[in-house]
DRENNU-323597 format. One record per residue (C-alpha): residue number from 1; residue in three letters; x, y, z. Coordinates in Angstrom, 2 decimals. Example, Ala and Ser with C-alpha at 12.3 -4.5 7.8 and 13.67 -1.06 7.14 Angstrom:
2
R   nr  rest       px       py       pz
R    1   ALA    12.30    -4.50     7.80
R    2   SER    13.67    -1.06     7.14
END
This chain:
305
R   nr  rest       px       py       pz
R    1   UNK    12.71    -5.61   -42.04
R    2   UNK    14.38    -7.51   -39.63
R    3   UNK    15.57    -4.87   -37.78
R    4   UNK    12.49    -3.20   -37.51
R    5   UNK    10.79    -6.62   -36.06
R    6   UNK    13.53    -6.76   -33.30
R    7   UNK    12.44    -3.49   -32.67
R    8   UNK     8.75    -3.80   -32.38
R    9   UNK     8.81    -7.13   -30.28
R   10   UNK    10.94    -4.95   -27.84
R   11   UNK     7.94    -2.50   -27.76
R   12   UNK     6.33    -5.04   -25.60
R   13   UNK     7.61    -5.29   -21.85
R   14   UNK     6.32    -8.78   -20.67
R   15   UNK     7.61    -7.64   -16.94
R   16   UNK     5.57    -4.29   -17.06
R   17   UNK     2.65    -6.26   -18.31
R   18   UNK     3.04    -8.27   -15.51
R   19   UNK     3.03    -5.46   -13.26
R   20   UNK     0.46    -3.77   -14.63
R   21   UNK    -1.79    -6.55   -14.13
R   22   UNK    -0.34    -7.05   -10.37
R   23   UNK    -1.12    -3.82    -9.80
R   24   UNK    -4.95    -3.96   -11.24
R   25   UNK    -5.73    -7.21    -9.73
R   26   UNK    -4.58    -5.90    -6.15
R   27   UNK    -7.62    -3.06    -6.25
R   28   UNK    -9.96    -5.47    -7.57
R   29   UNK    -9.58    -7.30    -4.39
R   30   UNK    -9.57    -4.21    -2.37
R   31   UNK   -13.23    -3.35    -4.33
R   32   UNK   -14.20    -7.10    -3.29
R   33   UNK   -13.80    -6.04     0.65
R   34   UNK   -17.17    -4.55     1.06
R   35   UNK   -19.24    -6.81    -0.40
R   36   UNK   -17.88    -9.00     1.92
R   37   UNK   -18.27    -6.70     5.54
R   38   UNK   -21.93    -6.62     4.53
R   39   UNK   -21.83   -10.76     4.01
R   40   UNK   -20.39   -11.52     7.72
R   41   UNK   -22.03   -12.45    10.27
R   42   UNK   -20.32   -10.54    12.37
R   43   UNK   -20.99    -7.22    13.25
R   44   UNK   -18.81    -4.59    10.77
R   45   UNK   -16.19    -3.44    13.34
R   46   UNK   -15.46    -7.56    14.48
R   47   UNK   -15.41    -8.04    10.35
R   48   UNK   -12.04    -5.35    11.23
R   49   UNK   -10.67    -7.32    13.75
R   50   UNK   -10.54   -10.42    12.18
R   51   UNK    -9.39    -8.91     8.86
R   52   UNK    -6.16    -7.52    11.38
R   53   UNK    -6.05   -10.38    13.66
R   54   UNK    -5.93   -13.29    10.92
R   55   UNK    -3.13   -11.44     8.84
R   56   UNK    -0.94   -10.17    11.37
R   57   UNK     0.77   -13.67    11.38
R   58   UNK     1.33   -13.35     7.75
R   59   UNK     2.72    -9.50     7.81
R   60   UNK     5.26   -11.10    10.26
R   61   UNK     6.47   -13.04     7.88
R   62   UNK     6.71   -10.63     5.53
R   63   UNK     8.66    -8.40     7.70
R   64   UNK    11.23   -10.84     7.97
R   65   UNK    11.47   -11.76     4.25
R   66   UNK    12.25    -7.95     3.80
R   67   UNK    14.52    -7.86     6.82
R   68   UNK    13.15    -5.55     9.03
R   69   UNK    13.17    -5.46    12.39
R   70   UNK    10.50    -5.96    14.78
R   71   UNK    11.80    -5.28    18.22
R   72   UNK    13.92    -2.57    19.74
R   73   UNK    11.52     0.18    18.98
R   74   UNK    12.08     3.05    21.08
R   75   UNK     9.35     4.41    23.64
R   76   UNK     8.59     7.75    21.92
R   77   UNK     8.40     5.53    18.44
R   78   UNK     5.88     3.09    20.51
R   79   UNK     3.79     5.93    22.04
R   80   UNK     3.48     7.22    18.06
R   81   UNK     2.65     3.73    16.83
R   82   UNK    -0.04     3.26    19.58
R   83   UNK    -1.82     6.87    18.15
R   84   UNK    -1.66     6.18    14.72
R   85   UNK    -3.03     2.05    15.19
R   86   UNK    -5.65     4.10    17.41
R   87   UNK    -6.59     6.52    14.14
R   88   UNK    -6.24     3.26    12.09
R   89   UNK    -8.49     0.98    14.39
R   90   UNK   -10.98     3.37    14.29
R   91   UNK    -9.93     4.66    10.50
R   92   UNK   -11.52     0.49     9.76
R   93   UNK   -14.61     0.87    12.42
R   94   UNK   -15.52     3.95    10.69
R   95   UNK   -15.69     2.55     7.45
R   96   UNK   -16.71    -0.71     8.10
R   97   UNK   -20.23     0.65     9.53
R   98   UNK   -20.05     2.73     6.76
R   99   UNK   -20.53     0.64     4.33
R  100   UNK   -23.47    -1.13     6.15
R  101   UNK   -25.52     2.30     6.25
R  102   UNK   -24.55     3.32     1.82
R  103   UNK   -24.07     2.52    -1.08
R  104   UNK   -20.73     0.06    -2.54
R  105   UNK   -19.22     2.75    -4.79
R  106   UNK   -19.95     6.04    -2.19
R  107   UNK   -18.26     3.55     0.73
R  108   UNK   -15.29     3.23    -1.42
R  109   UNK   -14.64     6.46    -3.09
R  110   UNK   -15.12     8.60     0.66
R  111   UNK   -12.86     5.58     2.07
R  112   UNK   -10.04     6.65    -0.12
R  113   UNK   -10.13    10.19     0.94
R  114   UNK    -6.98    10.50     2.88
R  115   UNK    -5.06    11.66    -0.50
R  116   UNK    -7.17    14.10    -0.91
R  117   UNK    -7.01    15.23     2.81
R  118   UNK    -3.02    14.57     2.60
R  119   UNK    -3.21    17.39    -0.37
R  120   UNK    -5.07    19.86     1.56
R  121   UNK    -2.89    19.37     4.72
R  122   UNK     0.16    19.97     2.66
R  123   UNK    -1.26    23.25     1.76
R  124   UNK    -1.90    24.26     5.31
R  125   UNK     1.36    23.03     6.75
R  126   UNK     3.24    24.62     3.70
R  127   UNK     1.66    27.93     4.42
R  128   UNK     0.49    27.91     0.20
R  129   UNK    -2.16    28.09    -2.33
R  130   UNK    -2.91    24.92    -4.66
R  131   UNK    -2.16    26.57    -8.23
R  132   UNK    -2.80    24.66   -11.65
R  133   UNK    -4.17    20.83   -11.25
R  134   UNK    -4.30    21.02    -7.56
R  135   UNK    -7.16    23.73    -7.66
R  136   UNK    -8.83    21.44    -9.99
R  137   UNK    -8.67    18.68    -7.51
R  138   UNK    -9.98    21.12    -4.69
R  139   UNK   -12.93    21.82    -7.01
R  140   UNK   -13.69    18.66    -8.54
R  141   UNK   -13.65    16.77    -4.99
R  142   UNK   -16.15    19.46    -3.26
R  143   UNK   -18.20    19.25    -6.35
R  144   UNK   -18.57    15.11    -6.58
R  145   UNK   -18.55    14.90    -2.79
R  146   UNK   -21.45    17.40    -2.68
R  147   UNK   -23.54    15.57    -5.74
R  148   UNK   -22.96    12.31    -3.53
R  149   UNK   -23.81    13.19    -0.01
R  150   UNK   -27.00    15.04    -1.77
R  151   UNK   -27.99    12.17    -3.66
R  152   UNK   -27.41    10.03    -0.46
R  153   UNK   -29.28    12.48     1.39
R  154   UNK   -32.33    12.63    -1.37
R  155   UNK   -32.50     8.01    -0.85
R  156   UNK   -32.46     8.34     3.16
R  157   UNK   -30.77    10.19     5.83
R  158   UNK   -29.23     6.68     6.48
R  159   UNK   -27.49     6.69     3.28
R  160   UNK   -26.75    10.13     4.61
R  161   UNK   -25.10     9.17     7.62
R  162   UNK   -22.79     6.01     5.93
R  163   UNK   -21.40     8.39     3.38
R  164   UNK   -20.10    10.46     6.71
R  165   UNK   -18.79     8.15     8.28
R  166   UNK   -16.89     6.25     5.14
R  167   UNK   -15.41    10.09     4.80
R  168   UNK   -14.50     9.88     8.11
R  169   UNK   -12.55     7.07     7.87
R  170   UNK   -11.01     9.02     4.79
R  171   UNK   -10.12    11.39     7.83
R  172   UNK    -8.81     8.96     9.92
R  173   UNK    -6.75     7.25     7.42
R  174   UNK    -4.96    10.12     6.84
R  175   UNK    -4.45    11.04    10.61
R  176   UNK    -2.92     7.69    10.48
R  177   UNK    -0.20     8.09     7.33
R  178   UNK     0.74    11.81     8.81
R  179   UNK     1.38    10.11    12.48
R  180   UNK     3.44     7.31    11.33
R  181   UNK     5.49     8.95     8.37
R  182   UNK     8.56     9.59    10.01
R  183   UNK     8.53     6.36    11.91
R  184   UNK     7.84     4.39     8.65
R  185   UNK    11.11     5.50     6.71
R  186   UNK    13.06     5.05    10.00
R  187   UNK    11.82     1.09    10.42
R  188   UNK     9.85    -0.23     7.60
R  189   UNK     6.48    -0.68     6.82
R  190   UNK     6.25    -4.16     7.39
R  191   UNK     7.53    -4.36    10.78
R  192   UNK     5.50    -0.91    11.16
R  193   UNK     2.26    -2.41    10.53
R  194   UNK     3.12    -5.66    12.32
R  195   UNK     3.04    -3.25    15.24
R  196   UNK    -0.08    -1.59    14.10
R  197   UNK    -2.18    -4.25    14.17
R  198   UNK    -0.59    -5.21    17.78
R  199   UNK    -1.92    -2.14    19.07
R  200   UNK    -5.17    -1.70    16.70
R  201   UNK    -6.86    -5.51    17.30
R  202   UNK    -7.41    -4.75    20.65
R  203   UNK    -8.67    -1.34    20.02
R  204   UNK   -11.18    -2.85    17.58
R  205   UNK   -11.95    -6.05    19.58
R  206   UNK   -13.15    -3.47    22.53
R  207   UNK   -14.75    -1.40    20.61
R  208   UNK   -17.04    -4.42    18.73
R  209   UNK   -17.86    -5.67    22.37
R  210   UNK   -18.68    -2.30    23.87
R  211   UNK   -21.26    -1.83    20.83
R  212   UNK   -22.88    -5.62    21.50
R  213   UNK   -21.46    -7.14    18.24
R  214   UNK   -21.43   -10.45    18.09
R  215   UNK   -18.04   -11.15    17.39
R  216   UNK   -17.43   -15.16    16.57
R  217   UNK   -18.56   -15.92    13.34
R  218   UNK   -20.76   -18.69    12.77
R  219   UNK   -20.23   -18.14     9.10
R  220   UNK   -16.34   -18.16     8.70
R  221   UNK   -15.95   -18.03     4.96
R  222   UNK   -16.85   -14.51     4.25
R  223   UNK   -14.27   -13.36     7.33
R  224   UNK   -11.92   -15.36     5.76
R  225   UNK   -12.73   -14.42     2.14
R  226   UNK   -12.04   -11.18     3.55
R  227   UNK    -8.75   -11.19     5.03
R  228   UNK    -7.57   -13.27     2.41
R  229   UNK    -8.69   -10.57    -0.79
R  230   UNK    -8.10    -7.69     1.28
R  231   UNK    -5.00    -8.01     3.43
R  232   UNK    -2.97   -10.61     1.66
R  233   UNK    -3.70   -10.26    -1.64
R  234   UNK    -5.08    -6.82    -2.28
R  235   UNK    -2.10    -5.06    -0.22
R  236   UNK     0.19    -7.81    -1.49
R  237   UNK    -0.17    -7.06    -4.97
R  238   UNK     0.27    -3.52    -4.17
R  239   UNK     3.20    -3.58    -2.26
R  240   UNK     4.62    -5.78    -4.54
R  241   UNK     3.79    -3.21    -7.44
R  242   UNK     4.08     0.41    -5.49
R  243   UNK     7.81     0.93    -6.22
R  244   UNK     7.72     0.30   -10.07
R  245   UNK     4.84     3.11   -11.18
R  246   UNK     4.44     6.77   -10.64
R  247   UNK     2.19     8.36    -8.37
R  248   UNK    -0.58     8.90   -11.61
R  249   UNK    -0.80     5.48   -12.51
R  250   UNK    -1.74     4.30    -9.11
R  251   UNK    -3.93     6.98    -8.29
R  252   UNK    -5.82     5.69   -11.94
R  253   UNK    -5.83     2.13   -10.97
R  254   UNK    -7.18     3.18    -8.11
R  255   UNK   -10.47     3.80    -9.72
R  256   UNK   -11.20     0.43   -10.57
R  257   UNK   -12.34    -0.42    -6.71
R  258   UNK   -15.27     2.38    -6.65
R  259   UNK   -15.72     1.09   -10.36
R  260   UNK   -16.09    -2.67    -9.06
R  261   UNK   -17.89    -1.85    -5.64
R  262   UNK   -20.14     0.12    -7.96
R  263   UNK   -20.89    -3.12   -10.43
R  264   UNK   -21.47    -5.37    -7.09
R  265   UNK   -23.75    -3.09    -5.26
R  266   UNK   -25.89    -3.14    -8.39
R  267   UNK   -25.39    -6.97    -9.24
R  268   UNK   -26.04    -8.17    -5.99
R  269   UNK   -28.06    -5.06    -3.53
R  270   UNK   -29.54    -3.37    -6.72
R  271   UNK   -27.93    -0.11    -6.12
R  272   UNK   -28.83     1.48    -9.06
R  273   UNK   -26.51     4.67   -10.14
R  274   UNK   -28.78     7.62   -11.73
R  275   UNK   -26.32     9.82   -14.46
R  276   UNK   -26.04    12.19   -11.93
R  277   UNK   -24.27     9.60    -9.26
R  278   UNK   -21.82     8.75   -12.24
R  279   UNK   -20.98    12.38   -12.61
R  280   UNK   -20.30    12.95    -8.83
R  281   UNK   -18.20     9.39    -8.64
R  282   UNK   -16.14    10.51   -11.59
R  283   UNK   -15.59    14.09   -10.40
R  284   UNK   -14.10    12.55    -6.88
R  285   UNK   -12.22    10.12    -8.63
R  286   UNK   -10.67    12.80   -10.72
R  287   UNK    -9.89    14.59    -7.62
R  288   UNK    -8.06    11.43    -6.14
R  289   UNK    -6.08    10.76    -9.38
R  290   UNK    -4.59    14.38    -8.97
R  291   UNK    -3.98    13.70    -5.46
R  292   UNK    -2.30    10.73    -5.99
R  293   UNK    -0.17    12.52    -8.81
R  294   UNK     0.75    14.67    -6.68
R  295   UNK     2.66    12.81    -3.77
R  296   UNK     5.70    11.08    -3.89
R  297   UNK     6.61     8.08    -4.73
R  298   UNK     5.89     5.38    -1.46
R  299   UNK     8.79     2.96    -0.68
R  300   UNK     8.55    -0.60    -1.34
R  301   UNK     6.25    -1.95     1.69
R  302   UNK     4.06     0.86     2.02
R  303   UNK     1.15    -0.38     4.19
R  304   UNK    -1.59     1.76     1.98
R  305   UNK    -4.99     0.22     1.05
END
């Protein structure tokens, strides 16, 4: 009996527990980012600027903690950095308007659609066919992308037009991560996005002016609210948990933001889901879990969410 005790407490993993949670509570802060674009009082793209601007202090720190260098990048690595902080500056812009224009859940299930993207670019650089899973990913992201725009599309051709430009900044995110891959293993991902947001705040700060944002806030608490859920401790607690679980499980946790954007738009805009939204959501979800699944593993200070 006493054996079998010792070997039941050891069942439990305090550590992975821990992790688990880590990993949980960093996309419940990523779902919280939203909510807040829509509650500043700036205009969305400034809301990206600020969420860049404010943290890049901290992700220098960070970079140093994990010992990676920021200086002595080479030219051609520069000239790559400056394309991919261009596809991320406007990868943000995109989505941040976005989310204005549709609903909480849409703006956060078509924001995460670089995996999907990655998957099909794989097949066209590869020169293959998807077989197994990865067809069912092809036809379960068509399917709930098509029951969402359509439902967007029966509310208001604004509703419409957010849910193509959140999937543009799918687009755009994933233009990013394919730019930057090679330069990412070679220097880190800290000191990688350190340089990122060098090159994408004043991308984003010229773009809020050219549209006639107002750009100061007068309200600072959601702006700060933001960066501090979103870019500290949302991509905090994922980098921090990244290296210990397989692809699956965070392409699973991953469905609790469009799960807790979902709750919020409804708690606090009345976005009310019909059974047939909750079909299409879970459909593109799937379709993101098998993504997920199937890339490799990401290295300890991957930069994603």
């Amino acid at each position: 009996m006493e054996k079998e005790g010792v070997r039941e407490a050891k069942l439990y993993d305090p550590r992975g527990a821990f992790l688990l949670a880590a990993l949980l509570a960093g996309n419940v802060a990523l779902a919280l980012g939203p909510w807040l674009v829509r509650l500043a009082d700036t205009g969305p793209v400034s809301a990206a600027f600020w969420r860049l601007f404010l943290a890049l202090p901290f992700l220098i720190v960070f970079a140093r903690m994990a010992s990676q260098p920021l200086g002595g990048m080479p030219r051609k690595t520069l000239f790559w950095v400056a394309i991919g902080a261009t596809a991320f500056a406007m990868d943000l812009a995109s989505w941040h308007v976005g989310i204005g224009l549709t609903r909480l859940g849409n703006a956060t299930l078509f924001g995460n659609a670089g995996s999907i993207i990655l998957l099909f670019w794989g097949f066209v650089i590869a020169r293959i066919l998807p077989k197994g899973l990865e067809w069912l990913a092809i036809l379960f992201a068509l399917g709930g992308a098509g029951i969402l725009l359509g439902r967007s599309l029966e509310i208001g051709t604004e509703t419409f037009v957010g849910d193509l430009f959140c999937l543009t900044a799918g687009v755009l995110y994933a233009v990013y991560l394919l730019t930057l891959q090679g330069e990412r293993a070679r220097f880190g991902s800290w000191s990688l996005l350190v340089w990122v947001s060098v090159f994408a705040c004043p991308v984003l700060l010229t773009l809020a002016l050219a549209l006639g944002e107002p750009v100061w806030p007068t309200n600072w608490t959601p702006i700060l609210v933001l960066f501090i859920t979103s870019q500290l401790i949302g991509q905090g607690l994922l980098v921090f948990s990244l290296g210990h679980f397989p692809p699956l499980i965070i392409g699973l946790a991953l469905l609790t933001q469009p799960a807790v954007a979902a709750i919020i738009g409804f708690g606090v805009f009345g976005e009310v889901l019909t059974p047939l939204d909750i079909a299409g959501m879970i459909l593109l979800g799937g379709a993101l879990v098998v993504a997920r699944a199937r890339q490799p593993r990401r290295p300890v200070g991957s930069d994603e969410g």
